[in-house]
C-alpha positions as CSV (number, residue, x, y, z in Angstrom):
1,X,-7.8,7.4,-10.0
2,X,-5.0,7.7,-7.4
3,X,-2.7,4.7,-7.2
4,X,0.0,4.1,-4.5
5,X,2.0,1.9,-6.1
6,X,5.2,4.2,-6.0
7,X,4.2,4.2,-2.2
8,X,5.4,0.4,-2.1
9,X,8.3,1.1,-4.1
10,X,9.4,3.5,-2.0
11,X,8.8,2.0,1.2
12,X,11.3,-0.7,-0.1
13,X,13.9,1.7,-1.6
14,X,13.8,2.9,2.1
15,X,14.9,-0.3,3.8
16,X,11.0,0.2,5.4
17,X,8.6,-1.9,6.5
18,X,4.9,-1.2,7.2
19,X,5.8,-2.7,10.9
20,X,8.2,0.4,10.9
21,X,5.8,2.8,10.0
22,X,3.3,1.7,12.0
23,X,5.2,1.0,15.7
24,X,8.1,3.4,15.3
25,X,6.7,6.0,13.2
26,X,2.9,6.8,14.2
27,X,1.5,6.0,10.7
28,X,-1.9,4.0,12.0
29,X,-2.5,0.7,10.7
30,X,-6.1,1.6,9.3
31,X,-3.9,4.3,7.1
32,X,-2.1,1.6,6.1
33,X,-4.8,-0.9,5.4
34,X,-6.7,2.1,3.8
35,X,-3.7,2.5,1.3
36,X,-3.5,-0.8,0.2
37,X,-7.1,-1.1,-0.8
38,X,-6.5,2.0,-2.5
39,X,-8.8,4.1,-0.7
40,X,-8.3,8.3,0.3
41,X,-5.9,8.8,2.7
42,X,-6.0,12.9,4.2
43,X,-2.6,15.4,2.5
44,X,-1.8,15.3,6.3
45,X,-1.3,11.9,6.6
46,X,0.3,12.2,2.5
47,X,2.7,14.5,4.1
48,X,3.4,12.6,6.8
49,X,4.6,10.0,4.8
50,X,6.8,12.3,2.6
51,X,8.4,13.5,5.6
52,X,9.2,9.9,7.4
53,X,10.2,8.4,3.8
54,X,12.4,12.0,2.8
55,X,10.4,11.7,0.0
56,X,8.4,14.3,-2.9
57,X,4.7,13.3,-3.5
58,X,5.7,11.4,-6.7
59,X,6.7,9.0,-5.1
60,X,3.8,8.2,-2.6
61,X,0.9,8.5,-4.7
62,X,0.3,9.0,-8.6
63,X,-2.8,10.1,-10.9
64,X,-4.4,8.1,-13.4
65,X,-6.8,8.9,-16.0
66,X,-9.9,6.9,-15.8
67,X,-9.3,4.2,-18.4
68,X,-6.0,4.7,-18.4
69,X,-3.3,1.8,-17.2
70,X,-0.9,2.1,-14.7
71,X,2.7,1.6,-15.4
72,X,3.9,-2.0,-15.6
């Protein structure tokens, strides 16, 4: 399962705001809405995001094993 809880984390460590993202940047709010009910977003949109955040993949999404629990 793909989480994007480092997403959030990053956004932050950025000094971000979805608002930013949204109106300054492009990113479309149903991206965003689409991401925090943890549904597929497109690697062009992914990279996107890197690119706007100066950020690796890592730190956008992250994989987890069915069964498996994310990181507290």
């Amino acid at each position: 399962m793909i989480s994007y809880d480092p997403f959030w984390d990053t956004l932050i460590a950025r000094d971000m705001t979805t608002y930013d993202l949204i109106f300054k940047q492009g990113i479309s709010a149903n991206t965003i809405h689409r991401m925090k009910h943890g549904k597929a977003i497109t690697t062009t949109t992914l990279n996107e995001l890197c690119d706007i955040l100066n950020c690796s993949v890592e730190e956008v999404i992250e994989f987890h094993a069915d069964g498996e629990k994310p990181k507290a």
